[in-house]
C-alpha positions as CSV (number, residue, x, y, z in Angstrom):
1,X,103.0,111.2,68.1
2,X,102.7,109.7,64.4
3,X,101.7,113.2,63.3
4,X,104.2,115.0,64.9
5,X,107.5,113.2,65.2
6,X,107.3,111.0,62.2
7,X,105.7,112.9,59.7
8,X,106.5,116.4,60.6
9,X,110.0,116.1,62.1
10,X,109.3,116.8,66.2
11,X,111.9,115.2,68.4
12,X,111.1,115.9,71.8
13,X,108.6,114.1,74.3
14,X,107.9,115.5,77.5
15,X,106.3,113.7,79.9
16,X,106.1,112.7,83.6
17,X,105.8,109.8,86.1
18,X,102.7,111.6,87.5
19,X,100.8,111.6,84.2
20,X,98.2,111.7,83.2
21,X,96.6,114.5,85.6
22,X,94.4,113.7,87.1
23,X,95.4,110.1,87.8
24,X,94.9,107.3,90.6
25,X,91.2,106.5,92.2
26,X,89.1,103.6,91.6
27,X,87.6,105.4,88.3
28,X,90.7,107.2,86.9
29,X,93.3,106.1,85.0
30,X,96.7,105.5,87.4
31,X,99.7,107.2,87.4
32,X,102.7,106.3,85.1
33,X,100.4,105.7,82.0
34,X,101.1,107.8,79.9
35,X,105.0,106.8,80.2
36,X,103.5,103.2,79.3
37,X,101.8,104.6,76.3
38,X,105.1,106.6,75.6
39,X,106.8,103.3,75.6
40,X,104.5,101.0,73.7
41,X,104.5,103.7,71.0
42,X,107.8,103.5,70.5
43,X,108.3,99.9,70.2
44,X,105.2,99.6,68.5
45,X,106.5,101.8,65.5
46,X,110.1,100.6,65.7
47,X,111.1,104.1,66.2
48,X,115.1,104.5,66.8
49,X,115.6,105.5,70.4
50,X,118.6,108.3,69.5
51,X,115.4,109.8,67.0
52,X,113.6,111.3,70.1
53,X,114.5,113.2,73.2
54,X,112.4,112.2,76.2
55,X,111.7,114.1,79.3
56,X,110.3,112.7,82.0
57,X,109.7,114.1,86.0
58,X,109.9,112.2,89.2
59,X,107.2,113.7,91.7
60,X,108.2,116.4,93.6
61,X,108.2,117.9,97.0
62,X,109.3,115.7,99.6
63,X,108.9,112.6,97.2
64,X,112.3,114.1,96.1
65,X,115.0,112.1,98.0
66,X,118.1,110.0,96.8
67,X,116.2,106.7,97.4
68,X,113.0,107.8,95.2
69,X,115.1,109.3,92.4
70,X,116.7,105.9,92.4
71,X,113.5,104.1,92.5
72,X,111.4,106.5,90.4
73,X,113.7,106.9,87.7
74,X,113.7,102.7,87.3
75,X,110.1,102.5,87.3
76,X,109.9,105.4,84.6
77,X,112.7,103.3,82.6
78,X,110.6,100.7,82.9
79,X,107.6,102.2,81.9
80,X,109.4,104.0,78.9
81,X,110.6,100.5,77.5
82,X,114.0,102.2,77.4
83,X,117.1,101.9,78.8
84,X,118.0,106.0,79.5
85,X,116.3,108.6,80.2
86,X,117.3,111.8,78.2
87,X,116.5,114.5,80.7
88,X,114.9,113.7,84.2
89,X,113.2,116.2,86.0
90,X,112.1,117.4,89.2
91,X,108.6,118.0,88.6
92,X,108.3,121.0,91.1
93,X,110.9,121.8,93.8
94,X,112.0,119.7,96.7
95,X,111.8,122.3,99.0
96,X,108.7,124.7,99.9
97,X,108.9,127.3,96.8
98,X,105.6,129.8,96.5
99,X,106.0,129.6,92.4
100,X,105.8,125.8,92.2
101,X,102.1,126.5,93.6
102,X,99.2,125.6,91.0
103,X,97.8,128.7,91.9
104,X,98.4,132.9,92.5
105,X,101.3,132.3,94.8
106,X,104.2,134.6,94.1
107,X,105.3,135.5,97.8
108,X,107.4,133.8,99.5
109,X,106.0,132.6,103.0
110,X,108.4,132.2,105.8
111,X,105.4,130.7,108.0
112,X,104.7,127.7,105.2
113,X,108.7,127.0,104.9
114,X,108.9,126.3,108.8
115,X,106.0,124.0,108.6
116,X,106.1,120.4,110.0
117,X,105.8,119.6,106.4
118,X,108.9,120.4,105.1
119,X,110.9,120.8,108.1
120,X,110.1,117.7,109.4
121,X,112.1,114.4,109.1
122,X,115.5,116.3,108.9
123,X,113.7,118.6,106.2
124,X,113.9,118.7,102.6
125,X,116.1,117.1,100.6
126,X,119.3,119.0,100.3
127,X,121.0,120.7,96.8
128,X,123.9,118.7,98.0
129,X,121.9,115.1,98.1
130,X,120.2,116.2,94.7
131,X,122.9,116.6,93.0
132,X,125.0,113.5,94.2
133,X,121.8,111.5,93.7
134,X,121.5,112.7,89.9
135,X,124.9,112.0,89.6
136,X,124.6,108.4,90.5
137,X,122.0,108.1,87.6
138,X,124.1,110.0,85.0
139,X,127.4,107.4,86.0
140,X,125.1,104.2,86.0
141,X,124.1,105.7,82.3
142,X,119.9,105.7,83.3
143,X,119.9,109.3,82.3
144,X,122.1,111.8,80.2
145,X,121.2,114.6,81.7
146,X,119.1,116.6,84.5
147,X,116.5,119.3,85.1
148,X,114.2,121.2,87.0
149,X,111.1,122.3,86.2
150,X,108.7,125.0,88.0
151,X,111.6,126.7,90.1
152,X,112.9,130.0,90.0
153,X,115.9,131.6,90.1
154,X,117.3,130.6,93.8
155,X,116.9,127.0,93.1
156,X,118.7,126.9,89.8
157,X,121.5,128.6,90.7
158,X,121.9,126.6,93.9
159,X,121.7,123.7,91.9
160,X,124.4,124.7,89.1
161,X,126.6,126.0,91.8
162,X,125.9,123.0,94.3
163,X,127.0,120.5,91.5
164,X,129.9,122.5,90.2
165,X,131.4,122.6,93.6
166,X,131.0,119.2,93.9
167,X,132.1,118.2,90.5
168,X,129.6,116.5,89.4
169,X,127.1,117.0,86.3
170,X,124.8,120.1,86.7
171,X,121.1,120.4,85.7
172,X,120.8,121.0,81.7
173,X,117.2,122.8,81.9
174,X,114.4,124.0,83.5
175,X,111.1,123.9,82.5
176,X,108.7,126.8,83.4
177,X,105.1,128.3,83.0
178,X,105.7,131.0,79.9
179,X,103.6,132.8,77.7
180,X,102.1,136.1,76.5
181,X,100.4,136.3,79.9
182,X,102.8,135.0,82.0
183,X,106.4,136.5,81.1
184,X,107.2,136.6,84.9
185,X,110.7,133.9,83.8
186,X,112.2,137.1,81.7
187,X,111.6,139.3,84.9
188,X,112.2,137.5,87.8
189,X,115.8,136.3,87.6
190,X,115.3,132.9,85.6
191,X,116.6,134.1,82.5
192,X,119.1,135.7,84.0
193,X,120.2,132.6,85.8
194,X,119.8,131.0,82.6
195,X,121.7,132.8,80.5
196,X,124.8,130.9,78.8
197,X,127.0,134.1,80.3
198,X,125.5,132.9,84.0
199,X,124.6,129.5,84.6
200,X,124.2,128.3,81.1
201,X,120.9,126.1,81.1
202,X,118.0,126.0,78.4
203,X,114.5,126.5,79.4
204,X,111.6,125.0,78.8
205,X,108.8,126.9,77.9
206,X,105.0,125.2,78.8
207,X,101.4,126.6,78.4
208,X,102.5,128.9,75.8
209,X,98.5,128.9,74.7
210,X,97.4,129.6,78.4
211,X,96.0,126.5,78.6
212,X,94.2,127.1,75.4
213,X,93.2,130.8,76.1
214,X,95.2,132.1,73.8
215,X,94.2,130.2,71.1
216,X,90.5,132.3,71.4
217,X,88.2,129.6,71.3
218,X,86.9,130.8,74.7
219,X,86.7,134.8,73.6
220,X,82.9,134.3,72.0
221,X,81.1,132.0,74.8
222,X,83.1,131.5,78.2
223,X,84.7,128.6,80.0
224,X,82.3,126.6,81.8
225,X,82.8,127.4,84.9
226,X,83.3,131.0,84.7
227,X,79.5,131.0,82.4
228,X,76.8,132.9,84.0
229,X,74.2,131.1,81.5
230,X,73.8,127.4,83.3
231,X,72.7,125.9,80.3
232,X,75.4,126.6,78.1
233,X,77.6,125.9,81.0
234,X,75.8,122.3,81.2
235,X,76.4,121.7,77.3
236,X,80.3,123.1,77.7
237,X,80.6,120.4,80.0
238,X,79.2,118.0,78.4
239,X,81.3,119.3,75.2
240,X,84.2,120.7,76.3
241,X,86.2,122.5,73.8
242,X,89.0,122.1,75.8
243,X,90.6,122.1,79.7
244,X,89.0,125.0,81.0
245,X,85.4,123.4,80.2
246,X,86.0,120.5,82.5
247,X,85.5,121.0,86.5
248,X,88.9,119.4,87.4
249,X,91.6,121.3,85.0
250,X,88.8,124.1,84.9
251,X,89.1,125.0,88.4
252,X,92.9,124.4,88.8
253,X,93.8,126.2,85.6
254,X,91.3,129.7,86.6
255,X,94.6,132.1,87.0
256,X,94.5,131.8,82.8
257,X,91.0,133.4,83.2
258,X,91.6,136.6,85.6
259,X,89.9,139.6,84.3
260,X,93.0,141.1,84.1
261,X,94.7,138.0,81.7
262,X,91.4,138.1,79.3
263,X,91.9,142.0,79.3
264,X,95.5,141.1,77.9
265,X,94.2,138.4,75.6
266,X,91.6,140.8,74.2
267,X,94.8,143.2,73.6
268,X,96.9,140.3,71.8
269,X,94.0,139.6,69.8
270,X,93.4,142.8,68.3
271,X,97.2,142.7,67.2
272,X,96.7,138.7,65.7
273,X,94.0,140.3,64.0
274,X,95.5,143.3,62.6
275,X,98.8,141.6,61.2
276,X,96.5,138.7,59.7
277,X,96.9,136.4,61.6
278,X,95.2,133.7,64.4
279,X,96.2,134.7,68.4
280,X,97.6,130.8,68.2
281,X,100.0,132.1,65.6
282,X,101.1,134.7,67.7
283,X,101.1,133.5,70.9
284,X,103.7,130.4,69.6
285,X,105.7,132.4,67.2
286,X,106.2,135.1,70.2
287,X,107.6,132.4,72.5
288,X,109.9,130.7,70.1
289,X,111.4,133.9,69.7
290,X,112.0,134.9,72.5
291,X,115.8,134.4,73.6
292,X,115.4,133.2,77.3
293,X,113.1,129.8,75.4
294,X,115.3,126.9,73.9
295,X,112.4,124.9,74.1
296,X,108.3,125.0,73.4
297,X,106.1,122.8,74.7
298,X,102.9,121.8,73.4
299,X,100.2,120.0,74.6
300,X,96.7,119.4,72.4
301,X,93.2,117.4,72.8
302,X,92.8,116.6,69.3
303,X,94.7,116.4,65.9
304,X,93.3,119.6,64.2
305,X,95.2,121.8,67.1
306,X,98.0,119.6,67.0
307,X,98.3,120.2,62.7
308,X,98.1,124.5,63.3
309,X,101.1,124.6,66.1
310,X,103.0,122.3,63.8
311,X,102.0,124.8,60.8
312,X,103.1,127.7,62.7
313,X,106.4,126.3,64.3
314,X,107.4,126.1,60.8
315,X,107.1,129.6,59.8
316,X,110.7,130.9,59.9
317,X,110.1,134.6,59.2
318,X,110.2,136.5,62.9
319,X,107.6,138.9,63.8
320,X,108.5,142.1,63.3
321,X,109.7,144.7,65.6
322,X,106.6,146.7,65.6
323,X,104.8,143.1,66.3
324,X,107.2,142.8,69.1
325,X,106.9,146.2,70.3
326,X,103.3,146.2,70.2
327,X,102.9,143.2,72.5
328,X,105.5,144.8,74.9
329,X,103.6,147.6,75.0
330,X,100.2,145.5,76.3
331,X,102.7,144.1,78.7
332,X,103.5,147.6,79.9
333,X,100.2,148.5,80.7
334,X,99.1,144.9,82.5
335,X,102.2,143.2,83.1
336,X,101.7,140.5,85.2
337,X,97.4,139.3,84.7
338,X,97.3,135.5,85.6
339,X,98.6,137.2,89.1
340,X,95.9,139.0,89.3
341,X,92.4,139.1,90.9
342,X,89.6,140.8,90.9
343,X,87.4,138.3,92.9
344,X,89.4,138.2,96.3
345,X,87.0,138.4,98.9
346,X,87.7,140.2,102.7
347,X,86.9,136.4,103.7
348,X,89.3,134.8,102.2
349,X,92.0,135.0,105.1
350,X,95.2,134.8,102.7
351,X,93.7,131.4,101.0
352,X,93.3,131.6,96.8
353,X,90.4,129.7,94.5
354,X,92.7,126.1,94.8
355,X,93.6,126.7,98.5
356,X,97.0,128.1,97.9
357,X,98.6,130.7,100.2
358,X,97.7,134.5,98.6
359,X,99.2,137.2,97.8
């Protein structure tokens, strides 16, 4: 945080009760601490509290209800050491939604809607409640604003409508997966949603490296668990170059390492290369550019990644057409690869890697 808001000029700090992941258990580090760090940091530097923007999430699902965002929201204040919260979002939906799955999930299942889970107890919490209970927070001045984040297109607009009807504050965001390999925001009605002609709300753009694929430090020996030679594996693990050479994050983050998405990342490279320049490069100039992204988030392990975003976000030439056109024309031929599997077995009954619900 030194390096990036006060030495090179960052403002934002995006962050969530649940953090760090994975959290709780007798040997991991519990939830909420990296809101405490957040906060010590702060207080700790004597930064001014109008110098940064800070998201945070409260836990979603059926954690979502106008007692909890009450609750949460304190405990996150608290945690923060400050007295308002700058954008508070839903971490994933409050209702069942197949694209707030960690996983290949893109279908929408009637069969896991009607289950006791969410139906249950009166069922989810309703837009109407949401809103109303956002409200409360924005009027008692814990937060100046609201968002969502891992939604699509049904649940923002039910949310901007549901609050404008009700004449209360609608969300300001929503935060999504985006990248080279995942573009499906720009296709699936989210940026239309979002567009300041529609609904008017600025998105949030995270794992614009893929979970570090795209930065190509995996191209030359493969992630750990995807590494037919155990021995390397052993030493990957051991020295993991990043989240997709640990067993936890390895596992959960596998739809970055499809055959078809490291097909598309071998494409993107090719063009890095050819125009001079690192796939990292690319891959975060591309997304800043793109006109549905207000925001990028970034997330690194160590300081020499965190130096080369920070170089590249302040390159203010954009990539050319023919840079642009090239990359849309990889998209073409493989447009949606982190969706993709080539490893789904006849025995798999409709269940992916992580246990979600598939296709």
């Amino acid at each position: 945080m030194d390096e990036a808001i006060l030495k090179n000029g960052v403002n934002m700090i995006d962050t969530a009760e649940q953090y760090p992941i994975p959290s709780g258990g007798p040997d991991r580090i519990p939830e909420g601490a990296t809101e405490t760090v957040i906060g010590k940091w702060i207080k700790d530097r004597g930064v001014k509290r109008e110098r940064v923007v800070i998201a945070t999430k409260i836990t979603g699902g059926r954690n979502v209800t106008p007692r909890n965002i009450k609750n949460d929201c304190e405990g996150s204040l608290k945690r923060l050491n400050t007295d308002y919260i700058d954008v508070y979002q839903l971490h994933w939906p409050a209702r069942y939604s197949p694209q707030a799955n960690w996983g290949q999930s893109l279908k929408y299942n009637l069969e896991d809607d009607s289950s006791p889970y969410w139906r249950q107890f009166g069922g989810p919490t309703s837009f109407e409640d949401l809103c109303l209970a956002m409200e409360n927070l924005i009027q008692e001045g814990k937060i100046r604003g609201w968002g969502l984040c891992n939604d699509n297109a049904y649940g923002l607009t039910a949310c901007t409508r549901t609050a404008k009807a009700l004449g209360v504050t609608p969300p300001c965001s929503i935060q999504g997966d985006f990248s080279l390999i995942d573009r499906k925001s720009e296709e699936n009605g989210v940026a239309e949603a979002a567009s300041p002609y529609n609904e008017n709300v600025g998105f949030q753009s995270y794992n614009a490296l893929a979970g570090g694929m795209l930065t190509n430090k995996y191209s030359a020996t493969p992630a750990a668990l995807d590494d037919g030679n155990r021995d390397r594996a052993r030493k990957s693990l051991e020295n993991p170059r990043g989240r997709m050479d640990t067993r936890g994050w390895g596992g959960t983050l596998y739809r970055y390492r499809t055959d078809a998405a490291q097909e598309a990342i071998r494409e993107y490279a090719k063009i890095a290369e050819r125009e001079g320049m690192s796939l990292t490069e690319l891959s975060l100039r591309w997304c800043r550019q793109r006109s549905l992204v207000t925001t990028t988030l970034v997330g690194h392990s160590n300081m020499g990644q965190l130096k080369e975003s920070l170089k590249y976000f302040k390159v203010k030439e954009p990539l050319s057409e023919k840079i642009m056109w090239d990359i849309d024309v990889v998209h073409m031929r493989n447009r949606t690869p982190i969706f993709s599997s080539n490893r789904v077995g006849r025995d798999w009954f409709g269940e992916g890697e992580i246990g979600e619900p598939i296709p």
